[in-house]
Structures are given as structure tokens and as C-alpha cells.
N, C-alpha and C positions, 0 to 999 in steps of 0.2 A: 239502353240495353248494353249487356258488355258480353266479350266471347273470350269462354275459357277452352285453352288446349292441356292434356294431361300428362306428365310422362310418370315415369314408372321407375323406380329406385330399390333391389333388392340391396340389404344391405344386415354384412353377416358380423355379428360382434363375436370375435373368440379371443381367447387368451391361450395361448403358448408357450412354451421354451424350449428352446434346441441347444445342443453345441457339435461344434464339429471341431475335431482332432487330426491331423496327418502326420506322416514320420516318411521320410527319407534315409532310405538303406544304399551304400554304395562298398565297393571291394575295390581293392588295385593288386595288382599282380603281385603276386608273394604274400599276401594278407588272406589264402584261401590255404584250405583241406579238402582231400581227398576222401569222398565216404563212399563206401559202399554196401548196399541193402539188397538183399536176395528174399524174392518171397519165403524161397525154400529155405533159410536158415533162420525164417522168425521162431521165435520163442512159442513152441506149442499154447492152448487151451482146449477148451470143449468144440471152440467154432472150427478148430482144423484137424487132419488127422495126424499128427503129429511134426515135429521135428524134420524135416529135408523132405515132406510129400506136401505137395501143392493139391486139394483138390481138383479132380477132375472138371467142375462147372467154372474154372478161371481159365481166362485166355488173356489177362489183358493186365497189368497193374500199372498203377502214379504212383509218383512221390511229390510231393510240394513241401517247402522249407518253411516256417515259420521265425520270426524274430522273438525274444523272450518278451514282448511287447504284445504277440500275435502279430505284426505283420509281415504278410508272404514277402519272402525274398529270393526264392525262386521256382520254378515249377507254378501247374505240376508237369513232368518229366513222365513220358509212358512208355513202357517196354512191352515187347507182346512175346506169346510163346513162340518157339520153344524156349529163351531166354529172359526167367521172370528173374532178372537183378538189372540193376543201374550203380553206375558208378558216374558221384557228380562232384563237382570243385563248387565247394561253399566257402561263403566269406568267414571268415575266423571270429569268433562272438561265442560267448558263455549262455545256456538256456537256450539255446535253439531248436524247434521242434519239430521234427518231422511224422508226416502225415503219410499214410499212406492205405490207398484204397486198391483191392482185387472186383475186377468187373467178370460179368459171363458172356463179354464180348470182346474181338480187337480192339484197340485204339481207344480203350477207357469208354465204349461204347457200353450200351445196355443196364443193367441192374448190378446195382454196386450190392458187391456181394458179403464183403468183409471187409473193414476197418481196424487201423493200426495205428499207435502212436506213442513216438521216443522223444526223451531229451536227452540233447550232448552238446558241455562244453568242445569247439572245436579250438586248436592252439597249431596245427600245422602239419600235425602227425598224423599220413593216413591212420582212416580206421572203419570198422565196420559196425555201424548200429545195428542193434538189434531190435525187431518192431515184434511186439505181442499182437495178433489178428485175434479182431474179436467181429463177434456178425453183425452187420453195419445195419443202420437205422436209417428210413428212408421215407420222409412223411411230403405228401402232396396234399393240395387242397385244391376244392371246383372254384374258390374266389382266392386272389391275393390284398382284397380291396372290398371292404365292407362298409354298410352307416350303422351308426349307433345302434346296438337291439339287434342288430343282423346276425344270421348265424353260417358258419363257416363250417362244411361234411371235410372231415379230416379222412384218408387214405396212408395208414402205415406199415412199409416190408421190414421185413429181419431177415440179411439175409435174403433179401431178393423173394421172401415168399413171405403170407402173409403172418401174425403171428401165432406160436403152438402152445398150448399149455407147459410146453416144458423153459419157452423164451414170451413172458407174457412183459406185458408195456403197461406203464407208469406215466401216466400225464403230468404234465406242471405247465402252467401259463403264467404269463409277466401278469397278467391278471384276469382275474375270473377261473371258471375251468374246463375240462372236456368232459363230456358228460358222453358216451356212447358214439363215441370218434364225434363229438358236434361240439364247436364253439361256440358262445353265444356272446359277442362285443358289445361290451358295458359302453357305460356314458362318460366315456374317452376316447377323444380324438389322436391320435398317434398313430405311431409303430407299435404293435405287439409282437408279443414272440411267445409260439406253442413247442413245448419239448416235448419226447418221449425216450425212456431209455425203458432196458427190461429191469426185471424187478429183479433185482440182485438176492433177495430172499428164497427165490427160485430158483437162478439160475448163479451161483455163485461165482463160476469160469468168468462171465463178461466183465468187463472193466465197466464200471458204474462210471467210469468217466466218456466213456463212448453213447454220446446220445444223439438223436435226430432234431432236427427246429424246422422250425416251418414260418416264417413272419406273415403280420396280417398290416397291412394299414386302414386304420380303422380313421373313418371321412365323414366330414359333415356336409350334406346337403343346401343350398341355397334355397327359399322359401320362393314358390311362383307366382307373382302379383299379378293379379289385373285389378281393373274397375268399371264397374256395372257401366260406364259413359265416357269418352276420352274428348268430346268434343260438346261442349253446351252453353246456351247463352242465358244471362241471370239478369234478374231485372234488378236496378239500384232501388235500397230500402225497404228491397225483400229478402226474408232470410232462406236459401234454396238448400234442401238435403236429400236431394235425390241421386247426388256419389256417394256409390260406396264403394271401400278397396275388400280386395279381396284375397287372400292370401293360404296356397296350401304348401305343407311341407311333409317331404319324405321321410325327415325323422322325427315319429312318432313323440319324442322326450320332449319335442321344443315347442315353445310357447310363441307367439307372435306376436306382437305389438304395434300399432301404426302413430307416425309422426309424419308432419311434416318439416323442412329444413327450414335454419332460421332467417332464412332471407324470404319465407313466404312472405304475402300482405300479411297487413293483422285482423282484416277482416275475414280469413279462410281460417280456419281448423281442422283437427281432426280427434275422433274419438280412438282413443289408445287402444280399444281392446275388440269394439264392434268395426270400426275402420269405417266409421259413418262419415264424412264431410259436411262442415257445415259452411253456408257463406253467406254473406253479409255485407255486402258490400256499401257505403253510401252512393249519392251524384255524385262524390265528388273523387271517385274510384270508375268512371267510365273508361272504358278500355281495353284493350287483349291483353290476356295473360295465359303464361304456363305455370302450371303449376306441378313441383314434382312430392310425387308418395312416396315414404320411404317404410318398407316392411323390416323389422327388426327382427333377432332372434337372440337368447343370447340364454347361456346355460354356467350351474357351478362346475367351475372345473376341479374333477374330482382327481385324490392323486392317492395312494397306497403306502404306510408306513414299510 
């Protein structure tokens, strides 16, 4: 007689690719500019009521600095009423971009209400930018973190309130789409990213370049093994198939397969798709053993021209 112990192996096959980028921004004294941004002297549209009047529903604006890279190099920087302007010393660089957002609260609190955004080479020379406000886009989601097939209840403001037939919104996804504020994540493991901007065929005022995003990371699941017996003892010269493994998974796409590693005996197996075990042991195989299962999983990874 011999006595087998079990263990238990999830084991998840994916394929990948990342990269990761950084940049380093620094200033020394005498290599900055003087700028300054006043809500009340941006450049009218539809989202404000004109030229030097601040809507009533703003208490609160940022400014943050972009590199012609996109990366922030400083802010964001908040002013509260009654004084919506900032005056900041930026490092001197060509294409620099500035951001800037009006909330319906102090201290950059609350619902961002209206969004703005300038480019200017800076060379040393105070100066004052000038930021067009347009009605800001503002999307949340009930998950940031999905599995495959899962679907994502998307929530988006304009303007702090929801959308009107006169500022109506335009889905676009890194892939797949929204279908009635609902995402549905494909058979890709990643980071995605949901936009919405208003539809510029309606509302012409807004900058089609002012849009909201919403990122999803879309995750695969580990497969949950067991088997029908973790402890049994086998007669030599008989063949025993009373293990089976057993294996579910939360994402619906993926398929299982069972193996054993290759340092089992060669008298144990397993059936790849039912997870039967068989064993077989001779005399000349008396003994205790472990033996481990390994549940596989493994999917095409799909990619988007």
C-alpha cells in the first residue's frame, strides 16, 4: 500500500507588454516667467457670460502647468474668491500648457464646473495668458477594476450637472464602447480608457478638445482548484481514478486545462480537460508521495489596429 498527499497549483498563463516613460523637469533662478491668469479676463464662449464676469456658481479656481511633453511642472495652484487670478514664476520652455479649472466650491472643492486650456512659449517676459473656459466634463464610474465581460455604469456632469440637449456627450473607448452610460470589457487584460466630450455638431462654442476620461483596469481572475480527495492510499499494480481536480473560474472566456508538473512519478497522470487522475503505481513504487495539480488557463491575446 502507498500514501498519497495533494497539493494544489493555480497557475495563470498571460502574455503582456508594458513600458514605462519618466521626464525630469527642473528651473534655476533667472530661467522663469512671470504669468498671470485671471478667471475674469479669459476669453469668452457659450460656457460663460462673457468677458471680466466670473459666473455666480464659481468660488474657487487651479491652475496647473504642463511641459509640451504633458508633464505637470507645477501646480495646480488655487485662488478663492473674491480674487479669482494667480500670478505664478514658471520655468522658461516653449509649448507649455496651462490647465485650468473653476469649481462651485473653496479650495478647488466640489464639482468642477468649467475648464480651460492655453499654450505659451515662455522667454522671461512677464505675461498674461489667456485661458478660453469651456464646461468641464466629469465622468465616474461604480468600479475602476473589472474581469473580462464585465460591465462598467458610467456617471457623466457638464458643468457640474448632468447632460442637456443643448451640451449632449460622445462616447469613445480605447476599446469596445458605451452603449447607454454602460461599458462592457472585452477580452483584454489592461488599462483602458472611456472619453466623453460634447458633440461639437450641437454645441459649437465647446473646445472639442476639452473631454472627460475615466480609466478601467480590466483583470483576470485566478481559476479555484480543489479535488474530490487530498489524502488516499493506492494499492501497487492497481490502477486508482477516484481524484478528480476541479477547477472554476470567474472569467467566463477562459477555458481550463489540467496538468501535472514534470517532476511527477510517471506512473500518475492527468486527463487535460475532465481533471481525472489516474495512478498506477508498480511494487516497486511503495511509498509517500505529494503530488501537485496544476489548473491552467490561458487566452488569445487580443490587440486593436
Amino acid at each position: 500500500m502507498m500514501r498519497l498527499v495533494f497539493s494544489l497549483v493555480m497557475m495563470l498563463v498571460l502574455s503582456s507588454c508594458s513600458g514605462d516613460s519618466t521626464e525630469s523637469n527642473t528651473s534655476t533662478a533667472g530661467n522663469t516667467t512671470q504669468v498671470t491668469i485671471s478667471l475674469a479676463d479669459v476669453m469668452a464662449t457659450g460656457a460663460l457670460q462673457g468677458t471680466g464676469n466670473v459666473p455666480t456658481n464659481v468660488q474657487s479656481m487651479s491652475v496647473q502647468v504642463f511641459s509640451a511633453t504633458g508633464v505637470s511642472v507645477l501646480g495646480p495652484v488655487v485662488a478663492n474668491l473674491p480674487n479669482l487670478s494667480l500670478t505664478l514664476n514658471v520655468a522658461n520652455g516653449n509649448g507649455l500648457k496651462f490647465r485650468v479649472l473653476a469649481f462651485d466650491l473653496p479650495s478647488a472643492q466640489g464639482a468642477t464646473l468649467y475648464e480651460g486650456q492655453s499654450t505659451a512659449d515662455l522667454t522671461g517676459a512677464a505675461i498674461t495668458v489667456p485661458v478660453t473656459m469651456n464646461l468641464a466634463i466629469v465622468i465616474t464610474g461604480d468600479v475602476t477594476s473589472v474581469v473580462r465581460a464585465g460591465v462598467v455604469n458610467l456617471t457623466v456632469l457638464v458643468g457640474g450637472v448632468a447632460p442637456t440637449a443643448s451640451s449632449p456627450i460622445l462616447w469613445t473607448a480605447s476599446v469596445g464602447s458605451v452603449v447607454a452610460n454602460v461599458w462592457t470589457a472585452p477580452n483584454i487584460v489592461g488599462l483602458q480608457t472611456l472619453t466623453a466630450q460634447i458633440d461639437p455638431a450641437v454645441n459649437p462654442d465647446q473646445d472639442p478638445n476639452i473631454v472627460g476620461t475615466f480609466q478601467v483596469n480590466v483583470v483576470n481572475q485566478a481559476p479555484v482548484l480543489t479535488l474530490s480527495a487530498t489524502n488516499i492510499t493506492v494499492t501497487e499494480g492497481v490502477t486508482n481514478t477516484s481524484i478528480t481536480a476541479m477547477a472554476t473560474d470567474a472569467d467566463v472566456m477562459d477555458s481550463v486545462t489540467y496538468a501535472l508538473p514534470a517532476a511527477a512519478p510517471t506512473w500518475a497522470s492527468i486527463q487535460a480537460t475532465t481533471g481525472v487522475l489516474t495512478l498506477t503505481p508498480t511494487l516497486n513504487d511503495a511509498g509517500s508521495y505529494t503530488l501537485t495539480v496544476l489548473a491552467m488557463i490561458a487566452w488569445v491575446w487580443q490587440r486593436t489596429a
